[in-house]
C-alpha positions as CSV (number, residue, x, y, z in Angstrom):
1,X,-104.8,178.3,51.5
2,X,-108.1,177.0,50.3
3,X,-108.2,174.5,47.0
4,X,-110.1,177.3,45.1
5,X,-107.6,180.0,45.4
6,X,-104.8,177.6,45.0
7,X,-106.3,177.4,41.5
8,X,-107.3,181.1,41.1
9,X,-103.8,181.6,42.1
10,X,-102.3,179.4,39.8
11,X,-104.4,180.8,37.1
12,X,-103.3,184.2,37.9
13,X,-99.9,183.6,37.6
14,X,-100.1,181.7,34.2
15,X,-102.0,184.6,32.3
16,X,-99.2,186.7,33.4
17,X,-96.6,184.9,32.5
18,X,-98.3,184.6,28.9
19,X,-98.7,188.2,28.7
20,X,-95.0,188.9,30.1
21,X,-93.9,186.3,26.7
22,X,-96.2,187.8,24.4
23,X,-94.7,191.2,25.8
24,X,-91.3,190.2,25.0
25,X,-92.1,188.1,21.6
26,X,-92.9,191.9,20.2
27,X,-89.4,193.6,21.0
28,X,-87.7,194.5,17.9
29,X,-84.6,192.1,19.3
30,X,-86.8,189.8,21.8
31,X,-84.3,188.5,24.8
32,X,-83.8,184.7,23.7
33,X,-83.0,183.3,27.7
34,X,-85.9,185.4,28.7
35,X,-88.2,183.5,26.4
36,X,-86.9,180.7,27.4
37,X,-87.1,181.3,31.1
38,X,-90.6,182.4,30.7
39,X,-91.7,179.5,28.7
40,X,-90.4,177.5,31.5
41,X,-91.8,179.2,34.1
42,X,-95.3,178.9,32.5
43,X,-95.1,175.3,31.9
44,X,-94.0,175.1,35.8
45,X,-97.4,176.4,36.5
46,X,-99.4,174.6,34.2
47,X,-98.2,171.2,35.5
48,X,-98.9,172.6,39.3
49,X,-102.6,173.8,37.9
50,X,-102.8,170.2,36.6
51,X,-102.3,168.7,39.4
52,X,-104.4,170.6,41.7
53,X,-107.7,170.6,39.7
54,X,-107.4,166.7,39.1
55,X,-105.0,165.7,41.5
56,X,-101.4,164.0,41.0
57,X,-102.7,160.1,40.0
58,X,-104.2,161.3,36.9
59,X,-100.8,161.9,35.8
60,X,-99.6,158.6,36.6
61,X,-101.7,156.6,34.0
């Protein structure tokens, strides 16, 4: 897999994760572990976007 759709990939991924939470923030009784496991997820992919448009050192300092 090429660098650039690694991060399209990535990028994908995070903006549906935001919708899914956004989806489930506006139930009337919004699932508490599934906001949770969401958040998680999408903080998952934000720290493997990180990485792979500045690479892993940058994190480091």
């Amino acid at each position: 897999m090429t660098h650039d759709i690694r991060i399209w990939r990535l990028r994908s991924r995070h903006r549906w994760l935001d919708q899914r939470l956004r989806e489930e923030l506006k139930r009337p009784t919004p699932d508490a572990f599934a906001i949770q496991d969401l958040k998680r997820r999408k903080l998952q992919v934000k720290d493997e976007l990180r990485i792979a448009e500045v690479g892993p050192e940058a994190g480091a300092a």
